[in-house]
C-alpha positions as CSV (number, residue, x, y, z in Angstrom):
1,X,192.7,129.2,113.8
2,X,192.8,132.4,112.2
3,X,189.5,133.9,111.5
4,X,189.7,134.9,108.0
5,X,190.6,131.1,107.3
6,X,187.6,129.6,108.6
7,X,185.0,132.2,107.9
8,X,184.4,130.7,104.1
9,X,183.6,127.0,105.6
10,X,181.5,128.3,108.4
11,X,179.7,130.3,105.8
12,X,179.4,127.5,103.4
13,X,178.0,125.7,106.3
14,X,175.2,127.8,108.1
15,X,174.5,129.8,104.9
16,X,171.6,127.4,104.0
17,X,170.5,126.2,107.4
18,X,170.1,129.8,108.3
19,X,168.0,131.4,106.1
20,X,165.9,128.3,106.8
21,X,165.8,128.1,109.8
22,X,164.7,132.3,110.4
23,X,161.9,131.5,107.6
24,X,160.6,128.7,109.8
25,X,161.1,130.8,112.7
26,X,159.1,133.6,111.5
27,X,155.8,131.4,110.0
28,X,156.0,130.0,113.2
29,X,156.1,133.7,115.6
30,X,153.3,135.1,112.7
31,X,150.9,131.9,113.5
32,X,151.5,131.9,117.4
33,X,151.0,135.8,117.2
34,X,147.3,135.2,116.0
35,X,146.7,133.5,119.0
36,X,143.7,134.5,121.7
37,X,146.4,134.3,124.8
38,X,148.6,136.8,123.3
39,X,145.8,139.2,122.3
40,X,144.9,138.8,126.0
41,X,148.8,139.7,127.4
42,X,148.4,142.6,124.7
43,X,145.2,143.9,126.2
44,X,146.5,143.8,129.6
45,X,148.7,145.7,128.8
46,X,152.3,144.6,129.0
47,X,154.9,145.7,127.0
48,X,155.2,144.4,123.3
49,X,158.3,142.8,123.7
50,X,157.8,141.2,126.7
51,X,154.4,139.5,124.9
52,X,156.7,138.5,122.0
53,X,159.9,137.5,124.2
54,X,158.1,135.6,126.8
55,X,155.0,134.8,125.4
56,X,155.2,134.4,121.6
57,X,159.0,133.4,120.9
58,X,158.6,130.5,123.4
59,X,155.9,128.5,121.7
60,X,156.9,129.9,118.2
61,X,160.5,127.7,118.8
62,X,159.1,124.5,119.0
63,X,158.9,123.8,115.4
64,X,162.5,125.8,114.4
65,X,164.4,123.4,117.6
66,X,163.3,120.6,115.9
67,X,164.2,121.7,112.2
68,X,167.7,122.3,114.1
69,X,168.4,119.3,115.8
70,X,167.3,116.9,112.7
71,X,169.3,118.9,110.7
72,X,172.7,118.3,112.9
73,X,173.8,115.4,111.2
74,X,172.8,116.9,108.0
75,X,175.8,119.6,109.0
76,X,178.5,117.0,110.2
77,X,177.2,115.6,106.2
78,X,178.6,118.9,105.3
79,X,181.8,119.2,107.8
80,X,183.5,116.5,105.7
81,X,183.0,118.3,102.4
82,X,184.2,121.4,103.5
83,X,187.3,119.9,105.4
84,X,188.1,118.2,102.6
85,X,187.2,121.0,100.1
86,X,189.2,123.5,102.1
87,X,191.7,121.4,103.2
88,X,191.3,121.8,107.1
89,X,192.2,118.8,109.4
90,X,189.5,117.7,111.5
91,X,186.7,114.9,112.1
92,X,185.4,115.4,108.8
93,X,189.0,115.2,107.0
94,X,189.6,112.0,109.3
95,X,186.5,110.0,108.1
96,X,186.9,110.7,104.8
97,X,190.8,109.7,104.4
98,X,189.6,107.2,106.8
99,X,187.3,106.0,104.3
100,X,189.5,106.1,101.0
101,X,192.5,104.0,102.4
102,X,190.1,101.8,103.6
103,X,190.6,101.5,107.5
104,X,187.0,100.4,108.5
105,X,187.3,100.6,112.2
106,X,187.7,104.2,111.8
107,X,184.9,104.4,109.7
108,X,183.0,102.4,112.3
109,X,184.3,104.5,115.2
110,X,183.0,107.1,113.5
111,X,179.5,106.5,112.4
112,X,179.2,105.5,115.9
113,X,180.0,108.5,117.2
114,X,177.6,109.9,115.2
115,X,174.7,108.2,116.3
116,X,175.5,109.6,119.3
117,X,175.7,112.9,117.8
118,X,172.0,112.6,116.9
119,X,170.8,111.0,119.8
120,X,172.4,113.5,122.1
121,X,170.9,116.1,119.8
122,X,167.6,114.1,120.0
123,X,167.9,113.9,124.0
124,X,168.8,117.9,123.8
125,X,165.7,119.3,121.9
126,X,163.4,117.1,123.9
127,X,164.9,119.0,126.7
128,X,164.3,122.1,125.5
129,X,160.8,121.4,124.8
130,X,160.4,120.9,128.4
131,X,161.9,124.2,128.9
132,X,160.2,126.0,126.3
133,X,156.4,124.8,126.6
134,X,156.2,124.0,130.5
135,X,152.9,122.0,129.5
136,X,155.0,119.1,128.4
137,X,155.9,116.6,130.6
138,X,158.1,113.3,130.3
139,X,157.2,110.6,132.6
């Protein structure tokens, strides 16, 4: 694909979730900021952006992971729009001519796969979580 084809879709896409997801990021990096354990890393004396890098941005990416992840199938929801809006061939074209001429076991094939989606993106912030915030464990 040519860049300048797909840069209005990707924009069409992202443009929401973005801005969304850097406010929720940055209510969440103000609160952890506050905290007494980052005071304490400031007063040690380490660098400022090692506090905020290792320290702050860690636990302050709980909250925008999970905004992310829900919001997956919220963006596959907007992939058939836009392929059909633009005109693109893709997944997103596919269930929706899929849909109109009435073949159902693509249309089956397809919301199965996207169960998947969002159980795979389930499985993959619960992962990070573990990554992020060593405190958690899964049994």
């Amino acid at each position: 694909y040519n860049l300048r084809l797909i840069a209005l879709p990707v924009l069409t896409l992202t443009a929401v979730e973005l801005g969304y997801v850097a406010r929720m990021t940055r209510a969440s990096l103000v609160e952890v900021m506050d905290s007494p354990y980052i005071r304490t890393a400031i007063i040690k004396g380490l660098p400022f952006h090692r506090v905020v890098i290792r320290h702050a941005l860690r636990n302050a990416l709980m909250a925008p992971i999970t905004v992310i992840m829900l919001h997956i199938n919220w963006l596959i929801g907007g992939i058939v729009v836009v392929e059909v809006l633009f005109g693109f061939p893709g997944l997103g074209k596919y269930i929706y001519e899929s849909a109109i001429f009435g073949d159902y076991n693509a249309v089956e094939a397809a919301a199965m796969f996207l169960v998947l989606v969002a159980v795979g993106t389930r499985l993959l912030g619960d992962l990070l979580y573990t990554y992020l915030n060593p405190r958690i464990r899964y049994a």
